[in-house]
N, C-alpha and C positions, 0 to 999 in steps of 0.2 A: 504494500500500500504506500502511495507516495507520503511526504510530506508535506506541507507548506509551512515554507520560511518564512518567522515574523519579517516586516519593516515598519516602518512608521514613517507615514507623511510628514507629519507637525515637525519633524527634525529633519533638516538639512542634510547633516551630515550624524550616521549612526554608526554603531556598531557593537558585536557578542559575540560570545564563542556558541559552538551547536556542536554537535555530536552527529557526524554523517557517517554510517555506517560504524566500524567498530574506531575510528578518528577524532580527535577535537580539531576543528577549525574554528578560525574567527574570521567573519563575514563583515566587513567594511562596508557603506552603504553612501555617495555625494552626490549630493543634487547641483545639477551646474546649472545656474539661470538664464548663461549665456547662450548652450546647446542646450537649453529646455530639454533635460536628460538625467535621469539617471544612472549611475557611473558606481561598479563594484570591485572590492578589494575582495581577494582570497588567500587569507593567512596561514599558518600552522596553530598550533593550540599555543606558544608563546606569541603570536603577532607575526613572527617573522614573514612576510610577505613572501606568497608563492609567483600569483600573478595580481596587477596591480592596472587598476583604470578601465575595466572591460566596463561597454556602454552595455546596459538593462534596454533589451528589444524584445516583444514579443512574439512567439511561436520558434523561439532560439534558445538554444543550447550554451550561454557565455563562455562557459571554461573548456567549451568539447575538443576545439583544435586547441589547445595549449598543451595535449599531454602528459595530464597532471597524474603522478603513479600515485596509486593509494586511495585515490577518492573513488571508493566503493560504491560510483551511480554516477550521475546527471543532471547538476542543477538548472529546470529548465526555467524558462520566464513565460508565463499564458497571461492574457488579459487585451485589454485595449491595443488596438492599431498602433498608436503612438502615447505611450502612457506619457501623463502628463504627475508633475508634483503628486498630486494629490491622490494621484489612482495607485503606488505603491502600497502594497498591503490591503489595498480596500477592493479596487477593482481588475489590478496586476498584481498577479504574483508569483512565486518564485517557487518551485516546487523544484524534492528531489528526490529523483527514482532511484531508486537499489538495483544494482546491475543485477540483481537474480529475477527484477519486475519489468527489464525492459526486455522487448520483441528482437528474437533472433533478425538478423540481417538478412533482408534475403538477397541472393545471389544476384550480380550485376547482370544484366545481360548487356552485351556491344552489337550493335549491330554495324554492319558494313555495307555503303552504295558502291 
C-alpha cells in the first residue's frame, strides 16, 4: 500500500525525516515564488544531502533517474497539472510505493521501418 508524504503549504520552506522502507530519510521541501514551484531535497537520516533541488511535477517520478541505491520504492508526485503553493499536501501529493507494490516492467518492444 503506498504512502503519502506529509507537506504543508502555510511553510515555504519545510522539512522531516520518514522512514521509507527499512531507511531514515529527511525530505526537504522550497517553495520558489519566482518558478511558482515546488523544489525537493532528498537527505540521508543525518541531513546529508543525497540529491538536492528536484522541481515537485505531477504524474512524475522526482528521484527515479538519479539512481539513488537503497531507496526501497518511488517517490511519486499525483495531483494538479501545475501545482501551485497551496495544493502541496492538500490537492498534490507525494506518494511512495515499495518496490514489492510497483508493476513488473513490461518488455520494450522496437519496432523497425
Amino acid at each position: 500500500m503506498p504512502t503519502r508524504l506529509p507537506a504543508f503549504p502555510d511553510l515555504p520552506e519545510h522539512s522531516y525525516t520518514v522512514t521509507l522502507g527499512d531507511a531514515v530519510y529527511t525530505l526537504r521541501f522550497v517553495w520558489r515564488e519566482r518558478l511558482a514551484a515546488w523544489y525537493m531535497d532528498l537527505g540521508d537520516s543525518t541531513g546529508t544531502p543525497i540529491v538536492q533541488g528536484v522541481r515537485l511535477t505531477t504524474s512524475w517520478a522526482p528521484f527515479e533517474s538519479h539512481g539513488i541505491t537503497g531507496l526501497a520504492g518511488v517517490i511519486y508526485v499525483r495531483g494538479n497539472a501545475e501545482p501551485r503553493r497551496e495544493d502541496i499536501g492538500v490537492t498534490t501529493f507525494l506518494m511512495f510505493y515499495p518496490t514489492d507494490e510497483l508493476p513488473a516492467s513490461e518488455t520494450e518492444t522496437l519496432y523497425v521501418s
